[in-house]
C-alpha positions in Angstrom: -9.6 -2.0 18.7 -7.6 -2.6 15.6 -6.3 0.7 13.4 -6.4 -1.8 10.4 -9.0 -0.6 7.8 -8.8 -3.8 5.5 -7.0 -6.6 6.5 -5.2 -8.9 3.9 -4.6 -12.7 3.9 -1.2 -13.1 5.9 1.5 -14.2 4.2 1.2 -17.8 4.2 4.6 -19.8 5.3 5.8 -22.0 3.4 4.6 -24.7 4.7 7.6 -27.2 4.6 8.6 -27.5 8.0 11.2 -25.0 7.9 11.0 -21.6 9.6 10.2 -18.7 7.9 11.6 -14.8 9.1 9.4 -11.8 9.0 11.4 -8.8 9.2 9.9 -5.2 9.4 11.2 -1.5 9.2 8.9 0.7 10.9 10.3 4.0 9.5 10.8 2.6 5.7 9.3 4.5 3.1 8.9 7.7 5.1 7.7 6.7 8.1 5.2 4.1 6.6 6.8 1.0 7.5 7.3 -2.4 5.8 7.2 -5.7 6.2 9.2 -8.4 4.7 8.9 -12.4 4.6 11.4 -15.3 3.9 10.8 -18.2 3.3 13.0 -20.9 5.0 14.2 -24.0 3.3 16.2 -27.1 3.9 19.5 -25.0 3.2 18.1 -21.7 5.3 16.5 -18.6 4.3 15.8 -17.7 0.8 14.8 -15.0 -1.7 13.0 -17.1 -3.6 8.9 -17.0 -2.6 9.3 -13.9 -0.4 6.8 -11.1 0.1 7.0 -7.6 0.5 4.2 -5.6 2.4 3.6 -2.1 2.8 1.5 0.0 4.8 -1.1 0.8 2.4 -1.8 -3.2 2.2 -3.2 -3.2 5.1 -5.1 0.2 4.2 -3.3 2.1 6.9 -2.3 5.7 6.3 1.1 7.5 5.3 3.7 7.9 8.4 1.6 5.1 10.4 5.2 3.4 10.8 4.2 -0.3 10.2 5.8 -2.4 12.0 6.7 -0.7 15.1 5.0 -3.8 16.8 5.2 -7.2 15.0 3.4 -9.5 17.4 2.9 -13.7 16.5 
């Protein structure tokens, strides 16, 4: 059973072809965790287009260390 309250729309890739890196901190921002996404292009990875998630986009509480367990 999922701990997820609300879940958003993943991050889409970006859908070129290329692969994109997901990258997470599970004791960022106090123990709440945070995931980050880049998107990859002909040259490599890039800045541009990226997403930054945080534990309370996914409605999960304070310290819940997001994360900790990135499955694909």
């Amino acid at each position: 059973m999922s701990r997820l309250r609300h879940r958003p729309a993943p991050p889409q890739g970006s859908n070129n072809g290329k692969a994109d890196l997901a990258v997470t901190a599970s004791f960022e921002n106090n123990r709440s965790g945070g995931l980050w996404t880049l998107p990859g292009t002909s040259p490599g990875l890039t800045g541009s287009g990226s997403k930054s998630l945080s534990s309370s986009d996914f409605g999960l509480a304070s310290g819940s260390r997001l994360g900790e367990s990135l499955l694909d």
